[in-house]
VMD Tcl script that draws the C-alpha trace (Angstrom):
set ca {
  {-0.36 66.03 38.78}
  {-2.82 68.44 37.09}
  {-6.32 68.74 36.44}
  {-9.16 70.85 36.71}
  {-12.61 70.49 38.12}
  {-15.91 72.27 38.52}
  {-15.85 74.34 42.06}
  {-19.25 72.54 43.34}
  {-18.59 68.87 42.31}
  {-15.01 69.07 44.35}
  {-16.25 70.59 47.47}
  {-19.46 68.02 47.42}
  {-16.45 65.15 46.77}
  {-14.52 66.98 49.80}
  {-17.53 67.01 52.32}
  {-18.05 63.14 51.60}
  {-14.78 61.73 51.94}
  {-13.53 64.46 54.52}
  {-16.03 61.87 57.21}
  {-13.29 59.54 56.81}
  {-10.47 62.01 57.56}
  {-8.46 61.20 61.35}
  {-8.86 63.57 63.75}
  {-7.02 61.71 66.02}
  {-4.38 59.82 64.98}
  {-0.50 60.72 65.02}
  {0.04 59.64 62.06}
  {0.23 63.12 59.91}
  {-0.85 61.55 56.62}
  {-4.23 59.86 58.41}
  {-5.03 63.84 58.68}
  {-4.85 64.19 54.98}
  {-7.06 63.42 51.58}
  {-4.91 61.18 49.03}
  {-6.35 62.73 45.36}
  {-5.60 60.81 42.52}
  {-5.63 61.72 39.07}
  {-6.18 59.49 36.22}
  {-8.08 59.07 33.08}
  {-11.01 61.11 33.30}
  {-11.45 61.50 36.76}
  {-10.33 62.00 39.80}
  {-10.20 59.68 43.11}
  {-10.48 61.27 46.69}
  {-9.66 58.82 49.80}
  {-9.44 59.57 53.42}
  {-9.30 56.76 56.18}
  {-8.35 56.77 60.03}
  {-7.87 52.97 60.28}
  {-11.55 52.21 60.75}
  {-13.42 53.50 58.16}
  {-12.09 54.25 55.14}
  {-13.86 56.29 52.15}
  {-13.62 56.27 48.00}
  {-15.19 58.76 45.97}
  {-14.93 59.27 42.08}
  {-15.62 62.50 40.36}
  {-15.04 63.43 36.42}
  {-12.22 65.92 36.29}
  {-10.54 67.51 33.36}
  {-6.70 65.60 33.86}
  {-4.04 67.28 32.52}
  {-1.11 65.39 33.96}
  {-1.76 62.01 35.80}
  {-0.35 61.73 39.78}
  {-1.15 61.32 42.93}
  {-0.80 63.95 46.23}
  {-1.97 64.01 49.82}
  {-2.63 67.34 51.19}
  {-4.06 68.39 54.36}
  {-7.96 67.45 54.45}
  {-9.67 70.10 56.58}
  {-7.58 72.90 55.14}
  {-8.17 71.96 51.72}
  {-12.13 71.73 52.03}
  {-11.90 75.20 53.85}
  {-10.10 76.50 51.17}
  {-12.31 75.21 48.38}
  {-15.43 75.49 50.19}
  {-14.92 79.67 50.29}
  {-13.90 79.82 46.86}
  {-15.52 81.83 43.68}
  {-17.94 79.81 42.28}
  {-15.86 78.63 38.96}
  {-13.05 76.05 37.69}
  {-10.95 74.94 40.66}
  {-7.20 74.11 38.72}
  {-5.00 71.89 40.60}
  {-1.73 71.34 40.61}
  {0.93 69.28 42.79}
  {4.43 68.65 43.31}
  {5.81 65.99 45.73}
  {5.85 68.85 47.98}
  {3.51 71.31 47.55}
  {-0.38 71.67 45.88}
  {-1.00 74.85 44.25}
  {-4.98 75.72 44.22}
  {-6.34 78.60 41.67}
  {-9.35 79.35 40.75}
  {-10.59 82.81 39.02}
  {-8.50 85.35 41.00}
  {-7.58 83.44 43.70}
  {-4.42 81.28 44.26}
  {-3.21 78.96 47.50}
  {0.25 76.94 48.19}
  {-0.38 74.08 50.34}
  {2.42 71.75 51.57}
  {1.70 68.40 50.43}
  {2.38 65.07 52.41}
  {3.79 62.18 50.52}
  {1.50 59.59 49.32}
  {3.69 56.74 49.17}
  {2.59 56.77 52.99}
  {-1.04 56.91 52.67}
  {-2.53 53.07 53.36}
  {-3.93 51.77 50.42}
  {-7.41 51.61 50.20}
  {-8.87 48.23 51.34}
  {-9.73 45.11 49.29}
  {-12.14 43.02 50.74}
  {-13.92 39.75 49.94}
  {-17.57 39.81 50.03}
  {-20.04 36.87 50.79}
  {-23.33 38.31 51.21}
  {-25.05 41.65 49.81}
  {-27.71 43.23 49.43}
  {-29.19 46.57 47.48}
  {-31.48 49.02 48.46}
  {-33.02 51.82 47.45}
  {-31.36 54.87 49.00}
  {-34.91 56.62 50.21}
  {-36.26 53.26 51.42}
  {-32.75 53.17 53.11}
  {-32.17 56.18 54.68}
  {-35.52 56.26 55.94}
  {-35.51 53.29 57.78}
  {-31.82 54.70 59.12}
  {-33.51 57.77 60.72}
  {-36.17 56.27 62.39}
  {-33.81 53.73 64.49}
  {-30.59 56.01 64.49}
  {-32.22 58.12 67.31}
  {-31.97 55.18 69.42}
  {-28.66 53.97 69.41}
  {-26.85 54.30 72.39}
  {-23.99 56.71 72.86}
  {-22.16 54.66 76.17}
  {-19.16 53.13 74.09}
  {-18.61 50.94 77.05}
  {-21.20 48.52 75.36}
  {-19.87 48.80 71.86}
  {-22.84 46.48 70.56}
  {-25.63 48.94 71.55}
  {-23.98 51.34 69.16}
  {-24.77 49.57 66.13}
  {-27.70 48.63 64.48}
  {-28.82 45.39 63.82}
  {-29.66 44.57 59.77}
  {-31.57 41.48 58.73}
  {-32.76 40.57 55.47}
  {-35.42 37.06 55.85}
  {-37.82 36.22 54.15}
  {-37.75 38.97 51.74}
  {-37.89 41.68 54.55}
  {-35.43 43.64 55.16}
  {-35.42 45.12 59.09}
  {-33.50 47.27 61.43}
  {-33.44 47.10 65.23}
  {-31.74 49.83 67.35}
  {-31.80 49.50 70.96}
  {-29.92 51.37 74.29}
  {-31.25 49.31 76.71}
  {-34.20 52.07 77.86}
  {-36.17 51.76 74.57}
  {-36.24 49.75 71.16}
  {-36.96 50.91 67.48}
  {-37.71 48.28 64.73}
  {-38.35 49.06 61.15}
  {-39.13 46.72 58.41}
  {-39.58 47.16 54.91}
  {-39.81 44.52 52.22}
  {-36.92 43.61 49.91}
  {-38.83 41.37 47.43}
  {-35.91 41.69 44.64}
  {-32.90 41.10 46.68}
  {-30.85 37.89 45.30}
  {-29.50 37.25 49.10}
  {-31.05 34.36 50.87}
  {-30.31 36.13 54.03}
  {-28.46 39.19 55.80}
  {-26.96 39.21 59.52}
  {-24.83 42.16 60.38}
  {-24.67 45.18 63.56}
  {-22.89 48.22 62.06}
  {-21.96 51.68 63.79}
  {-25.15 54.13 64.15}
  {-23.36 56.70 63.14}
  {-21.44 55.00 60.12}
  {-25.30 54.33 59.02}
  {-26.43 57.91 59.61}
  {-23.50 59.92 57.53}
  {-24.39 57.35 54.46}
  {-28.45 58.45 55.19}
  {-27.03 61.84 54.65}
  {-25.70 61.90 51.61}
  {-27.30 63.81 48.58}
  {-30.49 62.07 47.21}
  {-29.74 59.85 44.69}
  {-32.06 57.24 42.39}
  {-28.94 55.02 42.68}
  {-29.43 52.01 45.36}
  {-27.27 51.76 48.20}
  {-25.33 48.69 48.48}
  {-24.20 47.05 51.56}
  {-21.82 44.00 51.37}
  {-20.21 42.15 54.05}
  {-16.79 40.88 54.55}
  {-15.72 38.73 57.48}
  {-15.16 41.32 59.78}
  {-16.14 44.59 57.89}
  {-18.96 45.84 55.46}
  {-18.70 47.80 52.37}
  {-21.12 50.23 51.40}
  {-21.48 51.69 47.91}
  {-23.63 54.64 46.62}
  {-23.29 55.44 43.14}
  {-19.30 56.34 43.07}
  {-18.83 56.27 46.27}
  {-17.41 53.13 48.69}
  {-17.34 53.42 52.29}
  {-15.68 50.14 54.28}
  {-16.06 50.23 57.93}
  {-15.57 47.42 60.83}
  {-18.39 45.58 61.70}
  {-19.27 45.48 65.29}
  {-18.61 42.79 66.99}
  {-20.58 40.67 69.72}
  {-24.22 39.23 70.39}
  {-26.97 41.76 69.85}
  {-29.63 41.84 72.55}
  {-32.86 39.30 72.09}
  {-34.90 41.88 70.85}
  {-37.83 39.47 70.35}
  {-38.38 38.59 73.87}
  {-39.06 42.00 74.73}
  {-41.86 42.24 71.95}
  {-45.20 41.42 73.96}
  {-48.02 38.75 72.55}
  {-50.60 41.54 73.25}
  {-51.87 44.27 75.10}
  {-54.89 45.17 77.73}
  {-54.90 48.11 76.63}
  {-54.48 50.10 73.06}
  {-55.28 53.47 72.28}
  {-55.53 54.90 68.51}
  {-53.97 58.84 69.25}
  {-53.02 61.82 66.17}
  {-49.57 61.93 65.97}
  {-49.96 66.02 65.36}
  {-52.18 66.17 68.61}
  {-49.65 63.71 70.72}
  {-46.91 65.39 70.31}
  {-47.81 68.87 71.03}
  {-49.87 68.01 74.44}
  {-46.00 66.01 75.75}
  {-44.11 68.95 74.42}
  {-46.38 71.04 76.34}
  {-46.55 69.01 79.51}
  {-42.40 68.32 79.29}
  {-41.85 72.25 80.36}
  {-43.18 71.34 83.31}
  {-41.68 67.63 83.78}
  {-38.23 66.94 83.99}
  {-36.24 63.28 83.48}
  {-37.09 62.63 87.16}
  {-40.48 63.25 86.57}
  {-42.18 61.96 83.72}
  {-45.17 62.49 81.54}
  {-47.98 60.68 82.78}
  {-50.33 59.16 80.35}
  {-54.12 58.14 81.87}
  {-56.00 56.16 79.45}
  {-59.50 56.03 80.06}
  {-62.06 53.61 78.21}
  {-64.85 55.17 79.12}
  {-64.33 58.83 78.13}
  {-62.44 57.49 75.11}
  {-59.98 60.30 76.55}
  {-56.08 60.50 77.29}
  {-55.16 62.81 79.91}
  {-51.47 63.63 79.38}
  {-49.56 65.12 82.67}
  {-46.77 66.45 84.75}
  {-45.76 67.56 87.80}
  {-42.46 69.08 89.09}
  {-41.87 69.57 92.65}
  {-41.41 73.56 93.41}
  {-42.52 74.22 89.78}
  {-45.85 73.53 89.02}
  {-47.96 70.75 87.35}
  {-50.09 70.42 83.55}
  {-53.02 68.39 82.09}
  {-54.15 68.13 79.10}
  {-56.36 65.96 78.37}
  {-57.06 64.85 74.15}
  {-59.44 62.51 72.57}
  {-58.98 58.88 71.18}
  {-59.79 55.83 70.67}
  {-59.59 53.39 73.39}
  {-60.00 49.42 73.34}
  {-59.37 47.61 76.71}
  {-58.92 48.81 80.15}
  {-58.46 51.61 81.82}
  {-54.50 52.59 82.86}
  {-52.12 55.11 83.52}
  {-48.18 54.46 82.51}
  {-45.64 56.90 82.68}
  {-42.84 58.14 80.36}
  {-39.49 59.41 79.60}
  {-40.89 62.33 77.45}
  {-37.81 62.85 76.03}
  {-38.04 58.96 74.63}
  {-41.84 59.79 73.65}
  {-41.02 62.57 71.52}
  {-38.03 60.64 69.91}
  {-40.26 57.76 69.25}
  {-43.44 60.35 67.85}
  {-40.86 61.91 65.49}
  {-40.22 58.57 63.07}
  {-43.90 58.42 63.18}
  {-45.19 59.31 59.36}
  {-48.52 58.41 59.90}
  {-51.00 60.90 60.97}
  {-52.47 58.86 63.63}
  {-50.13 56.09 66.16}
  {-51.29 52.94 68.34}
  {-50.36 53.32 72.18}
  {-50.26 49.56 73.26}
  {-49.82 49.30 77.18}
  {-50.12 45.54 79.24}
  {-49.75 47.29 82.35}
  {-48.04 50.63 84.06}
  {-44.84 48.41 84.70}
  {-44.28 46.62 81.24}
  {-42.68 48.46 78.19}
  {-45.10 50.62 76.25}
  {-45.41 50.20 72.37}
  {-45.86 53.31 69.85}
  {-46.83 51.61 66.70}
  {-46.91 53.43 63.13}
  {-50.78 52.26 61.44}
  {-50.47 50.55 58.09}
  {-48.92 50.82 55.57}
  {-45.85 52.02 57.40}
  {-44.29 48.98 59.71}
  {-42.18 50.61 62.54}
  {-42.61 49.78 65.95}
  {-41.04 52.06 68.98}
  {-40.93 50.32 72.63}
  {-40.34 52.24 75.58}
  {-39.27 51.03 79.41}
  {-42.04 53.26 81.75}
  {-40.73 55.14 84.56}
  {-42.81 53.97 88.16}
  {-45.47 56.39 89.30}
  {-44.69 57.29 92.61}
}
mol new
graphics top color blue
foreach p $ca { graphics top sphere $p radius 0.5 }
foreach p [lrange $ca 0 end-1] q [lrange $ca 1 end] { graphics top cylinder $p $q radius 0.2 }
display resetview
């Protein structure tokens, strides 16, 4: 196998598919990327046996093969390389890498014992565009819950009805759901939970006009962006009844600046601590928020910001490392506060046009 390749365009192929590279596994080859050379082009995979990653690049092919070699060492090596024409060429047992004045060696692994890459049915799919996508990924990744001992709160849930696409993200101690319509999409509906984090390295990719297309198989989905396919397990299990969490309406609803908000919790959390909150004391007839904390053998803060109240008067108390999460998916410049009492979930709603909605379990005043 030989071909060359433009220094930038392999290392950007490298930091995709070197996600799906095992870090685990005791398998040697898992550990490695599998490049194949053919046509015009060039085809990277990595996979650990639960995700597994495809990504196409033009390449100038001299001689047509296929090689594993190690995947960390090989991104290392072409990440710190002179910016010019990487030239690559394999043996069954060793890659040589050159490019201007420098030259590696590299034992290769053999890649007859790389697992092929997937082939999957598909029944349903849908396409996106990949800002409308990874927007909505970022405001509910921050809430997916780390404890892998409830593998189902580690996903987020995708719908598609009615023509609205929406994703729910939930661990247990607050809820994020954004929607966004999906007026084109040919699929009647959509029904899936997939991995937070599977979701956030697609969000991350490069920009990209190209929509993102998500595809699902009976027990895996398939995700494509432009020449890249990522297929990953689907997560198993019933996702939490979101819905019944989701209150009719509220007694109270105050209309706060995001900018404003954020700053006065920020302030009051150096003096709070997750055993004691930020207290929020909404009062109608000032049309004022007084935002507090107290630490015992610290200290205490108020602040105390303007707003728009409707309803009655209450005070409801906060995580205020949830609050800031919540604030920082927030692109409009001004946010709802929707409270039914201080011991039902709080609601941080987005204004119009955006549609997110962030609820949050309050912490009992003492």
């Amino acid at each position: 196998m030989k071909f060359s390749i433009n220094r930038t365009e392999l290392a950007n192929a490298l930091s995709i598919v070197l996600k799906g590279v095992s870090t685990r596994s005791t398998l040697p080859v898992l550990s490695g990327i599998l490049i194949e050379a053919a046509g015009d082009k060039i085809i990277l995979q990595a996979t650990d046996l639960e995700l597994s990653i495809q990504y196409s690049v033009a390449a100038l092919v001299e001689e047509e093969g296929r090689t594993v070699v190690p995947g960390k060492l090989f991104s290392e090596i072409v990440k710190n390389l002179p910016d010019a024409a990487v030239h690559v060429e394999a043996t069954d047992e060793q890659a040589f890498v050159t490019c201007d004045t420098s030259s590696f060696s590299i034992r290769a692994l053999n890649a007859e014992d790389f697992p092929g890459f997937p082939r999957v049915d598909v029944h349903q799919k849908i396409e996106i565009p990949f800002h409308q996508f990874s927007t909505m990924v970022k405001r509910v990744s921050r809430v997916v819950s780390k404890d892998e001992s409830r593998a189902i709160l580690t996903g987020v849930l995708i719908t598609l009805e009615a023509g609205v696409l929406r994703m729910v993200a939930t661990d247990s101690y607050r809820l994020a759901i954004t929607d966004a319509p999906l007026p084109n999409s040919s699929a009647d509906e959509f029904h899936a939970v997939i991995s937070g984090s599977f979701l956030s390295e697609i969000a991350s990719l490069p920009k990209t006009e190209s929509p993102v297309s998500l595809a699902l198989a009976d027990n895996q989905i398939v995700v494509t962006c432009e020449d890249t396919v990522f297929i990953n397990r689907r997560i198993e299990g019933n996702f939490p009844n979101y819905k019944q969490l989701l209150p009719d309406g509220y007694a109270t609803r105050a209309t706060i600046e995001v900018d404003k908000l954020v700053a006065s919790v920020r302030r009051a959390s150096l003096l709070g601590s997750t055993s004691s909150p930020v207290r929020f004391d909404l009062n109608n007839a000032s049309q004022t928020g007084q935002i507090s904390a107290a630490s015992q053998d610290v200290g205490s803060a108020q602040e105390i910001i303007s707003c728009a109240i409707e309803g009655e008067d209450v005070e409801i108390a906060f995580n205020y490392a949830y609050v800031l999460d919540g604030l920082g998916s927030i692109a409009t410049d001004e946010v709802y506060l929707e409270v039914q009492s201080a011991l039902k979930p709080g609601i941080f709603r987005a204004l119009e046009p955006e549609n997110f909605l962030y609820l949050v379990m309050p912490v009992r005043i003492s």
